[in-house]
ZAKOL-906545 format. One record per residue (C-alpha): x, y, z; residue in three letters; residue number from 1. Coordinates in pm, 1 decimal, m for minus. Layout:
<nodes>
node east X north Y up Z res ALA n NUM
...
</nodes>
This chain:
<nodes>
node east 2006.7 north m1932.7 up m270.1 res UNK n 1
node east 2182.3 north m2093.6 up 22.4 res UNK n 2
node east 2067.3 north m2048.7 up 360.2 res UNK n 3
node east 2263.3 north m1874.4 up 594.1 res UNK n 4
node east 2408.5 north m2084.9 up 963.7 res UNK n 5
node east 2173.0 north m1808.2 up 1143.6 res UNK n 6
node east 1800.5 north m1893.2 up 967.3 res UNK n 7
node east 1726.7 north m2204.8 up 1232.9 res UNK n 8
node east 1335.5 north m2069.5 up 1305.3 res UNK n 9
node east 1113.0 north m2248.8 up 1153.1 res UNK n 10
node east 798.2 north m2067.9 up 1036.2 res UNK n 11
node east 467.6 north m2194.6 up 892.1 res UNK n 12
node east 367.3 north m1996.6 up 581.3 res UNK n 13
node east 143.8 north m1976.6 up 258.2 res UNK n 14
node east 347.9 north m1965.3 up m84.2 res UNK n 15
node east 320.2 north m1940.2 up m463.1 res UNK n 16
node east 551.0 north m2245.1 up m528.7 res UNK n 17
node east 523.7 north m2230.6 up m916.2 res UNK n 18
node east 465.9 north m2001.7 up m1207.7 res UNK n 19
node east 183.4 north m2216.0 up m1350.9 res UNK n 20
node east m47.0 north m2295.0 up m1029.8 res UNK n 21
node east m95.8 north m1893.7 up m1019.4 res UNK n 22
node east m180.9 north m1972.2 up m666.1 res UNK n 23
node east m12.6 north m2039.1 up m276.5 res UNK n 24
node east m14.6 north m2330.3 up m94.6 res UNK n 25
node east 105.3 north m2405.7 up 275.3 res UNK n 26
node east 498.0 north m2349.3 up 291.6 res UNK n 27
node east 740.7 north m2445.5 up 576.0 res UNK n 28
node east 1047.8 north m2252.5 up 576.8 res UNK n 29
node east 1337.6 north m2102.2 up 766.7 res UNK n 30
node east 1378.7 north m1707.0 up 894.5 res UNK n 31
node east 1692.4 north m1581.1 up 1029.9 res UNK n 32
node east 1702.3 north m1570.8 up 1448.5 res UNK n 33
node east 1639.7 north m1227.7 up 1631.7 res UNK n 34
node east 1984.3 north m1023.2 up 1556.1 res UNK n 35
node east 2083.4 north m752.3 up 1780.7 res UNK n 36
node east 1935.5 north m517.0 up 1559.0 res UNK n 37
node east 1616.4 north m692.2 up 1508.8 res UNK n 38
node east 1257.0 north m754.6 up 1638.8 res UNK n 39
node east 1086.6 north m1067.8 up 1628.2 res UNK n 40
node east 696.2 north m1026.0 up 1505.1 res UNK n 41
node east 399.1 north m1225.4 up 1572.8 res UNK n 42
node east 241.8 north m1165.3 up 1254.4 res UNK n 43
node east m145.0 north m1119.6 up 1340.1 res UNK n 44
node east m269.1 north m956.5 up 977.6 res UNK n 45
node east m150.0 north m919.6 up 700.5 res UNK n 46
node east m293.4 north m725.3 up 371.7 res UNK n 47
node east m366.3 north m855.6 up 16.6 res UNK n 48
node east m199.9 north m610.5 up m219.7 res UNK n 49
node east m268.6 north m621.8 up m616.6 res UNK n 50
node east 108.9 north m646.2 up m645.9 res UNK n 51
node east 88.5 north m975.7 up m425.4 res UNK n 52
node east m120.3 north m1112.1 up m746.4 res UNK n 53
node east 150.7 north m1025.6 up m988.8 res UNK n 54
node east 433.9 north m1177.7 up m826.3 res UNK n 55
node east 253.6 north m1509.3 up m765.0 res UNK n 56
node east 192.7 north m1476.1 up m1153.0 res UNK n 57
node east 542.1 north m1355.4 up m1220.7 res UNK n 58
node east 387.5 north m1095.5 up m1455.7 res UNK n 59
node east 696.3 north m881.4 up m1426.9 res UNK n 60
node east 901.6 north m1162.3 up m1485.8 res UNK n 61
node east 1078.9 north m1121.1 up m1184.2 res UNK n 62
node east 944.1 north m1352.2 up m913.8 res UNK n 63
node east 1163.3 north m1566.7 up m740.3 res UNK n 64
node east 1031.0 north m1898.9 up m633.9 res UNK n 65
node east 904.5 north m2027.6 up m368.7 res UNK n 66
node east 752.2 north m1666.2 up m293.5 res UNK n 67
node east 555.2 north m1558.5 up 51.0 res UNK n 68
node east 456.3 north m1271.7 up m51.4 res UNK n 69
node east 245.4 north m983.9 up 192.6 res UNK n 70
node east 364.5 north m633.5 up 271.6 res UNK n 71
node east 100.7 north m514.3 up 467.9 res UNK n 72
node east 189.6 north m670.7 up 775.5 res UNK n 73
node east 84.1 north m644.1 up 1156.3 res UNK n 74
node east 118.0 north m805.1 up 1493.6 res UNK n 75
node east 284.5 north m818.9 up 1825.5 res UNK n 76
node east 635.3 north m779.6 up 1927.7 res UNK n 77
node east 769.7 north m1098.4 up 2113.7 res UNK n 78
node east 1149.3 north m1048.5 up 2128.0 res UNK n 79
node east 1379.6 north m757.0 up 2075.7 res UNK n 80
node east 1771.5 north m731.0 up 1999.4 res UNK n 81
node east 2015.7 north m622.6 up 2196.1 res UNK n 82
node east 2034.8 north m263.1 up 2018.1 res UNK n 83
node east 1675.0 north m220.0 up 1975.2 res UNK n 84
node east 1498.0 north 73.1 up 2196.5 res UNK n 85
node east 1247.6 north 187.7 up 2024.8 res UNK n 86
node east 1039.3 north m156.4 up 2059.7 res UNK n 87
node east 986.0 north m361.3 up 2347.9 res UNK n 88
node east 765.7 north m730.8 up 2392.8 res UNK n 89
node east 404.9 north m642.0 up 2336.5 res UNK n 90
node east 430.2 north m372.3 up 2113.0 res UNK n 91
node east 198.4 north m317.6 up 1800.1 res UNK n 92
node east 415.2 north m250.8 up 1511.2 res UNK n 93
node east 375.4 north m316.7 up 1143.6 res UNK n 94
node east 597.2 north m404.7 up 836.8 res UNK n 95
node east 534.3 north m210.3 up 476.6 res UNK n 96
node east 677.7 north m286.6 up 149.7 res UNK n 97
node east 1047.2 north m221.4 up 235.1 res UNK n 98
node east 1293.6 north m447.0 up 446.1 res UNK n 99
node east 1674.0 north m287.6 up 365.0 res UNK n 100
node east 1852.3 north m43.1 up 209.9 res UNK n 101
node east 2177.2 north 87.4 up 182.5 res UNK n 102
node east 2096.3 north 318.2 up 491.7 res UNK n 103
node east 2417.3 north 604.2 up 370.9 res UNK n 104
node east 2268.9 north 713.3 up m11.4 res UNK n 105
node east 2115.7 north 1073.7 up m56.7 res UNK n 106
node east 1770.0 north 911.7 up m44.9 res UNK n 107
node east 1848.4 north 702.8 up 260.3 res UNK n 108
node east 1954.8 north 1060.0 up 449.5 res UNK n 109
node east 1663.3 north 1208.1 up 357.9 res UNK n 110
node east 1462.7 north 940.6 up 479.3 res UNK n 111
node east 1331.8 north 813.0 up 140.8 res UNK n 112
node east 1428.3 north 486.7 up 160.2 res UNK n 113
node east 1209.9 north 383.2 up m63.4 res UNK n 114
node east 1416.9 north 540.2 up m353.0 res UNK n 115
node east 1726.9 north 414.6 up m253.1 res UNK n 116
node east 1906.2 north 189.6 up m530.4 res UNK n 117
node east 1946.8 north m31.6 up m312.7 res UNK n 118
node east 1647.6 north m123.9 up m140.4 res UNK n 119
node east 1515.1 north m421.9 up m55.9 res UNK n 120
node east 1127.1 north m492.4 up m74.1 res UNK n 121
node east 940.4 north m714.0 up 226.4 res UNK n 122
node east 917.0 north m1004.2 up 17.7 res UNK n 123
node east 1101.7 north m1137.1 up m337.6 res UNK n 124
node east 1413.9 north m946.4 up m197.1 res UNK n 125
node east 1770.1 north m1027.1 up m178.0 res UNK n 126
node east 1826.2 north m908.0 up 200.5 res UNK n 127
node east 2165.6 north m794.2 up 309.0 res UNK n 128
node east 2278.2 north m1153.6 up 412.8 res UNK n 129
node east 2201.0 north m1270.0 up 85.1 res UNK n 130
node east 1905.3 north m1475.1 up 145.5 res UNK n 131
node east 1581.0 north m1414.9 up m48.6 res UNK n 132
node east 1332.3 north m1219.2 up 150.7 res UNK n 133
node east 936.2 north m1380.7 up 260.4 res UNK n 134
node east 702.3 north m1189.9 up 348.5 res UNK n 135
node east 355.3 north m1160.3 up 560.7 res UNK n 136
node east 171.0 north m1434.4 up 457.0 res UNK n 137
node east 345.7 north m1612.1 up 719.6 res UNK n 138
node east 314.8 north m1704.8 up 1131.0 res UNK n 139
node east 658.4 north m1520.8 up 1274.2 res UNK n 140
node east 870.5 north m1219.0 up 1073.8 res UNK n 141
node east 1180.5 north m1045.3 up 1152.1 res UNK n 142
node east 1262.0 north m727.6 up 1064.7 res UNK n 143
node east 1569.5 north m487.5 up 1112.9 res UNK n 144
node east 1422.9 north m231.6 up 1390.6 res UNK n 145
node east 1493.1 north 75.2 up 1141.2 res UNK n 146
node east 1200.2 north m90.5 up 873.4 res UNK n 147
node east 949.1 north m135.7 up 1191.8 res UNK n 148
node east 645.5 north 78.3 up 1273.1 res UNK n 149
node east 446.2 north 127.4 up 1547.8 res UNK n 150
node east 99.2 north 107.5 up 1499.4 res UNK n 151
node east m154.3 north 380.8 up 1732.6 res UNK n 152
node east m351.1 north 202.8 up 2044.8 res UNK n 153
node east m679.2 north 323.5 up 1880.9 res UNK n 154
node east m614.9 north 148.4 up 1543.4 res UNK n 155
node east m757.5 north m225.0 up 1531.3 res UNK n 156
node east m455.5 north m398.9 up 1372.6 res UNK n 157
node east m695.5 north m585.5 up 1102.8 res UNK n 158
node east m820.2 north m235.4 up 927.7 res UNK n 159
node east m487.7 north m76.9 up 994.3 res UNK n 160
node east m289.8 north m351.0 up 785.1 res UNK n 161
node east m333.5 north m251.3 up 431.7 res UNK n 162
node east m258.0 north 145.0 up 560.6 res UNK n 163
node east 176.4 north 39.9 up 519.2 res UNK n 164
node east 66.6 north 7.1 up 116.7 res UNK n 165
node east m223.3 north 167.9 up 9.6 res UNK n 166
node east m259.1 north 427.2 up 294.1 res UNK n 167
node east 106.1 north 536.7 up 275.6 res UNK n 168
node east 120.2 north 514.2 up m128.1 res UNK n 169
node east m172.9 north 816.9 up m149.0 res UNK n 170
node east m19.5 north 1002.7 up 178.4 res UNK n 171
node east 289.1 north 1065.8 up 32.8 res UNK n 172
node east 216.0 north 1236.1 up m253.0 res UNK n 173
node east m70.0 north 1447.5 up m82.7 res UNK n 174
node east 208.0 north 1564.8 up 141.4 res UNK n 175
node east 474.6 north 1670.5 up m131.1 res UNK n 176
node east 222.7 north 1852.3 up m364.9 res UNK n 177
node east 59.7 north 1997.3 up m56.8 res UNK n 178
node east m239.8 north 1838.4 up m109.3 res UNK n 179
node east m335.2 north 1825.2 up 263.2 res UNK n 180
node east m414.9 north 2216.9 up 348.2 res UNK n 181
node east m752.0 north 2258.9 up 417.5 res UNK n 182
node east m966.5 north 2442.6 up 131.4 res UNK n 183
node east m856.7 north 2261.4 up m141.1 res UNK n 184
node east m1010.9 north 2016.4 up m428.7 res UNK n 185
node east m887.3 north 1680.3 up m482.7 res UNK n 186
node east m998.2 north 1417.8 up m757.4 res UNK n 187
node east m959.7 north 1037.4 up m713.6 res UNK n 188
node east m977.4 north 813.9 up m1016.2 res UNK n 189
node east m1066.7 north 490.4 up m895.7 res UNK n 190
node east m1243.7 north 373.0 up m620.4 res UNK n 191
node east m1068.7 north 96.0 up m494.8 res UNK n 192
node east m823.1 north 2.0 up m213.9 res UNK n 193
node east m589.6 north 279.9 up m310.3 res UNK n 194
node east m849.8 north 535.7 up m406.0 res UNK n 195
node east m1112.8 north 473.8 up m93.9 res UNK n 196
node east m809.8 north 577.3 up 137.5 res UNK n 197
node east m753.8 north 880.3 up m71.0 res UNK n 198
node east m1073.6 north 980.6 up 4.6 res UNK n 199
node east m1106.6 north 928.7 up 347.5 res UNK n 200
node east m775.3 north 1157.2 up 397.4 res UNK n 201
node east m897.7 north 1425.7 up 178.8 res UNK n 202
node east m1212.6 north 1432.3 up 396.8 res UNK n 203
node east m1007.0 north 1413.0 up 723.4 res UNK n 204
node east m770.5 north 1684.9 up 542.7 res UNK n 205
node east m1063.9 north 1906.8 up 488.0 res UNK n 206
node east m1032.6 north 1938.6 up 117.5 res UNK n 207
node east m1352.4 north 1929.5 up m129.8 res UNK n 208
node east m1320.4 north 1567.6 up m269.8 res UNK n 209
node east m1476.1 north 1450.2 up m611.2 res UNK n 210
node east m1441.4 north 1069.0 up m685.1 res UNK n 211
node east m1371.8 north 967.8 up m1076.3 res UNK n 212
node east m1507.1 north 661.8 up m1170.0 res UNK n 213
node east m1617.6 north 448.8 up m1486.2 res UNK n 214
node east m1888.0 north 314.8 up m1252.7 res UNK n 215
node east m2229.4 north 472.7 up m1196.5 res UNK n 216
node east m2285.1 north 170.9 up m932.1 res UNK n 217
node east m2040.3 north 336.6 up m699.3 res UNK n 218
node east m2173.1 north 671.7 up m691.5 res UNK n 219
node east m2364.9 north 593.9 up m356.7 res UNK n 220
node east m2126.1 north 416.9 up m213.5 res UNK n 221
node east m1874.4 north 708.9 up m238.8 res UNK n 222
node east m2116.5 north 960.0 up m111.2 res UNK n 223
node east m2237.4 north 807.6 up 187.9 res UNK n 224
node east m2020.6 north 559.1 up 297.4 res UNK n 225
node east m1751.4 north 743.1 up 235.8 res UNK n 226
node east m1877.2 north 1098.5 up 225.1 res UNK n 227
node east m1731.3 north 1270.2 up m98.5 res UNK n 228
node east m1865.8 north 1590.8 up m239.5 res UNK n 229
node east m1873.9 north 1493.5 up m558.7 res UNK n 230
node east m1952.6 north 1156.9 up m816.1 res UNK n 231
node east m1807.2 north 1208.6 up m1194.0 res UNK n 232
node east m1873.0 north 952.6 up m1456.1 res UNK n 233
node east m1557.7 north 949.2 up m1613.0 res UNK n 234
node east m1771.7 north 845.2 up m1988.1 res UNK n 235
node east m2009.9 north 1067.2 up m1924.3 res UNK n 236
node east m1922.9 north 1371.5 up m2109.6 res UNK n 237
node east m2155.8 north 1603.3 up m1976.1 res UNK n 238
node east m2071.6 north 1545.7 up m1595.5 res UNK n 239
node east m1690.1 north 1608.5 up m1734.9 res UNK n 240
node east m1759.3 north 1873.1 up m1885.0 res UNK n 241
node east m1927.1 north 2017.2 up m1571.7 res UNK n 242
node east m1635.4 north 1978.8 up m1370.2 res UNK n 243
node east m1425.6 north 2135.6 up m1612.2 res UNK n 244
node east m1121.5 north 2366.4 up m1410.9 res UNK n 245
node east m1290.4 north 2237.9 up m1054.3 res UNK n 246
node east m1005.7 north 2049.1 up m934.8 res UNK n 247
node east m669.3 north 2203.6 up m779.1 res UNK n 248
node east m510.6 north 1824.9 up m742.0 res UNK n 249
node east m591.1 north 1433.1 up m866.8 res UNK n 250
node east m488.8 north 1146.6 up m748.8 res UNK n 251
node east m506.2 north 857.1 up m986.8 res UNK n 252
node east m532.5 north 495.9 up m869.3 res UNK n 253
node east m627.4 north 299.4 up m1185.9 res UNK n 254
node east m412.4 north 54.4 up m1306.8 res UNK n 255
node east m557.6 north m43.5 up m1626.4 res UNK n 256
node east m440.5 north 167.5 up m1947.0 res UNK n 257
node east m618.9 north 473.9 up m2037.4 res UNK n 258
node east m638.4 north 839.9 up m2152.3 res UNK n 259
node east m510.4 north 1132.8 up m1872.6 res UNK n 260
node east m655.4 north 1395.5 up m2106.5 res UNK n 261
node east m983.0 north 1453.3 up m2049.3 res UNK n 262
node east m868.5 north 1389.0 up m1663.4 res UNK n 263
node east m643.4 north 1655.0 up m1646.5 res UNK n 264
node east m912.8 north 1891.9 up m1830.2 res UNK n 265
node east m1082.2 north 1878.6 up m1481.6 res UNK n 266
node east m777.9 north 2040.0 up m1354.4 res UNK n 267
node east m780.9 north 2390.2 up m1262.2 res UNK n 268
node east m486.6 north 2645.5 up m1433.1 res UNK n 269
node east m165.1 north 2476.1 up m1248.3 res UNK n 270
node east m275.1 north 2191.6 up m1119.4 res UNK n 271
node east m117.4 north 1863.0 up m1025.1 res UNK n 272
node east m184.2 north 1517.8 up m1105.2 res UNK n 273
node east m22.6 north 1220.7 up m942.9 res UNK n 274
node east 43.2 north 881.9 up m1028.8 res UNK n 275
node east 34.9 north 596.0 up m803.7 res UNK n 276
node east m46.1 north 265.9 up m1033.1 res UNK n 277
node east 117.3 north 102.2 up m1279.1 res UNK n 278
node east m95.7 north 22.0 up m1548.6 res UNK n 279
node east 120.8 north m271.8 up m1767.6 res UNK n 280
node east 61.6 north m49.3 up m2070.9 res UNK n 281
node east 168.7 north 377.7 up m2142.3 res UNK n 282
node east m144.2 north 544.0 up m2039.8 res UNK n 283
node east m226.8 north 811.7 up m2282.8 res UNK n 284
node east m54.1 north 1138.2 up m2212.9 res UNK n 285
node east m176.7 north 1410.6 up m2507.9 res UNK n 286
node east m0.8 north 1748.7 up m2466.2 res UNK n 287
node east m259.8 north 2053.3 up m2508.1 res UNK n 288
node east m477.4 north 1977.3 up m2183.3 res UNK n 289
node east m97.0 north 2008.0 up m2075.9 res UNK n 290
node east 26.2 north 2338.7 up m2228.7 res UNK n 291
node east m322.2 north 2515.3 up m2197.5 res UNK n 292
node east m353.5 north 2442.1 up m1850.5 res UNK n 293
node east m35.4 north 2487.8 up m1732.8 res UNK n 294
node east m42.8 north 2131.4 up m1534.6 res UNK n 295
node east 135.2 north 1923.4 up m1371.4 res UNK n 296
node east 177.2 north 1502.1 up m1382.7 res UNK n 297
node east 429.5 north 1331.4 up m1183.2 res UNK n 298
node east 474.7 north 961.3 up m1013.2 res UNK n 299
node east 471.6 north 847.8 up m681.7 res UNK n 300
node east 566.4 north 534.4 up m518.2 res UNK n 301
node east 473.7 north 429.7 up m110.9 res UNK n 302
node east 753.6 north 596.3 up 130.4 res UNK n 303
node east 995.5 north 591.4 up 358.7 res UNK n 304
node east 972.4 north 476.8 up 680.9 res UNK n 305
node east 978.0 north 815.8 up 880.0 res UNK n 306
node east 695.3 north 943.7 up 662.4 res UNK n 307
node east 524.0 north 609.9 up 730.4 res UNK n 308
node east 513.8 north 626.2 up 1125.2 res UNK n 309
node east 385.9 north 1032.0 up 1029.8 res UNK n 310
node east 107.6 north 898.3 up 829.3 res UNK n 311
node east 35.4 north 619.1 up 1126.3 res UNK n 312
node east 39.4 north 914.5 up 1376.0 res UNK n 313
node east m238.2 north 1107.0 up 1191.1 res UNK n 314
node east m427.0 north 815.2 up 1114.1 res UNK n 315
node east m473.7 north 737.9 up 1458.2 res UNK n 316
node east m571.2 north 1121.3 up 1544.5 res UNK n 317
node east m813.0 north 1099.6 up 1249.8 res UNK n 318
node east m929.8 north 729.9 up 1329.9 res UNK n 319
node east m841.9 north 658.7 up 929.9 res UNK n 320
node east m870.9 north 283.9 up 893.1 res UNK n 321
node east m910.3 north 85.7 up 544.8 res UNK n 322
node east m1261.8 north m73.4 up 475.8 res UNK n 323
node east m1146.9 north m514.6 up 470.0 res UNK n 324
node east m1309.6 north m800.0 up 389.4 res UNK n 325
node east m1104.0 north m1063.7 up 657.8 res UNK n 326
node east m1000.6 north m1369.8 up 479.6 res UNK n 327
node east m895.2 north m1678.9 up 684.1 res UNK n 328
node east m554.1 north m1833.9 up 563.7 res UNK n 329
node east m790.1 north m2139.8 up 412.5 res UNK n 330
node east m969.4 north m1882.0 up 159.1 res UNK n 331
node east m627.3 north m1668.3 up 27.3 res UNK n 332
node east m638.7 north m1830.0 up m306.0 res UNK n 333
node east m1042.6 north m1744.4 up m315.7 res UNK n 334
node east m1007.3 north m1374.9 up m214.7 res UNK n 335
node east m656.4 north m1389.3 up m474.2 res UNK n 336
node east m917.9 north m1487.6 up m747.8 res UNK n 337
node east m1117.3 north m1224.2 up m650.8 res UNK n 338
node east m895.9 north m979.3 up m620.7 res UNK n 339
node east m810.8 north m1066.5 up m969.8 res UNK n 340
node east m1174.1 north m950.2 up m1070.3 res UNK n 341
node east m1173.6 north m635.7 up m897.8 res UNK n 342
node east m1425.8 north m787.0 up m633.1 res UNK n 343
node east m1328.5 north m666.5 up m305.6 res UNK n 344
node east m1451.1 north m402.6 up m104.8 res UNK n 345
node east m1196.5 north m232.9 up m32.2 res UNK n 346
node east m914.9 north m454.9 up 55.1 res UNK n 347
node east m806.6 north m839.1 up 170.4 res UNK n 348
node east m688.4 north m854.8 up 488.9 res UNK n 349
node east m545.4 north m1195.3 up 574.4 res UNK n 350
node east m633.6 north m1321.6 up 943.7 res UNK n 351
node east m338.2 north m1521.3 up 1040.0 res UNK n 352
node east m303.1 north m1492.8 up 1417.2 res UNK n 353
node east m538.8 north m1238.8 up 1513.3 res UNK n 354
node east m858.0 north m1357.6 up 1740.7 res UNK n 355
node east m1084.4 north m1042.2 up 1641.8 res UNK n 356
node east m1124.2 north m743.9 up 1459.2 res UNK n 357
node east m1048.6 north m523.6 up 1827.1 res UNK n 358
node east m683.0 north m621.5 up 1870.7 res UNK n 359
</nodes>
């Protein structure tokens, strides 16, 4: 796609050049200059996402190449527009999934951007100038001031990162199904970069958390390190059959195919159960632990930008950070291979600028 007059900064980078390589190399390329509506980021961290993996791989069939992907992005303010006051030089501010949208649609209005029909994502996006949109794996971004958030002083930038994505993608459907009064019961299937900041807001939330996993290995793990009530091996029939009607809400992370029934059997009467992967396959819906429990499943995907900064806020009140691994930009394609197998703990966090972990 042709570059615009305006995209004159030049901007070191890491990108998937290729379908077949399944992997990024060094990329120079060109962002737009600082409009009067924009601010100009030192990019400092940015977060490994699964979805990162399937665009390099084009597994949606979608990618379009060269792609820099990341959209779990922080750093440091260095230059604001001339209709920017919300941000000024030396700010910490971050950069989720979403770059545009139409900013007048129903959704827009109601500040789910995310929804609109028109939105644009960080990176592999056709921004409103035409060009094709790169994301955080890179040295410098720019960002319309109305997709920026500010990240809390008490937050270390590094463990704050993968919060736009995974911390944001739980948060907002905890909100809408009220999830977050105190008192409650909440199930997470999956203990991974979605599902271990799940739990950590349940906690924080003051609800009684249970963790659902196909992994007996993680049981300790999820009680101490990250203090939930409750372990159920999800093939164990006798520990589901325990838990039977314990749960008011469940919040299910995995993204591999499988069966929601016996899941939603650990619902109580009228409770919810939320989506928030995409498994590449139907997972297996069957209708009586449906119709005899009066439940509930629905989808959910990350947010807009208002309930963003709102989840930020009560992160920083909480002191809710993800649990990283820091890669340097010379290992991306080794954690990306990892990542592939699951092997993380709890998510990649990409040191691009950063000097330390207390920035």
């Amino acid at each position: 796609m042709e570059v615009t007059p305006n995209h004159t900064q030049t901007v070191t980078g890491w990108a998937a050049l290729d379908q077949e390589s399944g992997k990024v190399e060094p990329f120079i390329f060109k962002r737009r200059e600082n409009g009067v509506d924009d601010v100009t980021i030192k990019v400092q961290y940015c977060g490994m996402c699964h979805t990162d993996l399937h665009f390099i791989q084009n597994d949606w069939g979608i990618t379009r190449y060269p792609l820099v992907p990341g959209h779990e992005i922080t750093g440091v303010v260095t230059k604001v527009g001339a209709n920017v006051s919300g941000f000024e030089v030396g700010d910490r501010v971050g950069v989720g999934c979403i770059s545009a949208s139409c900013l007048d649609c129903e959704h827009c209005r109601r500040s789910e951007e995310n929804y609109c029909d028109k939105v644009t994502l960080t990176y592999n996006g056709v921004f409103w100038d035409g060009t094709v949109t790169y994301g955080g794996y890179s040295s410098v971004l720019v960002a319309d001031k109305r997709f920026v958030v500010r990240i809390p002083d008490n937050l270390p930038l590094d463990a704050a990162a993968p919060l736009l994505c995974a911390g944001i993608t739980v948060y907002s459907p905890m909100k809408r199904h009220g999830m977050l009064r105190s008192g409650g019961s909440l199930g997470v299937v999956g203990l991974g970069g979605l599902g271990h900041v799940a739990v950590k807001f349940g906690k924080a939330f003051g609800l009684r958390v249970a963790v659902i996993s196909t992994s007996p290995a993680k049981e300790r793990e999820a009680r101490e390190r990250l203090k939930a009530d409750d372990f159920i091996v999800s093939t164990n029939q006798k520990q589901m059959q325990a838990m039977t009607r314990s749960l008011d809400y469940i919040i299910d992370t995995v993204s591999a195919k499988h069966s929601l029934g016996p899941i939603l059997e650990l619902l109580k009467v009228n409770g919810k159960l939320v989506l928030v992967a995409a498994p590449d396959q139907p997972v297996e819906l069957p209708s009586f632990p449906l119709i005899f429990g009066k439940r509930t499943v629905s989808g959910s995907m990350t947010g807009g930008l208002k309930e963003t900064q709102e989840m930020l806020d009560l992160c920083g009140e909480h002191n809710i950070t993800c649990d990283i691994e820091l890669v340097s930009t010379d290992r991306i394609n080794e954690a990306l291979a990892r990542m592939a197998r699951n092997d993380v703990r709890y998510r990649f966090v990409i040191n691009i600028g950063g000097n330390s972990s207390k920035l």
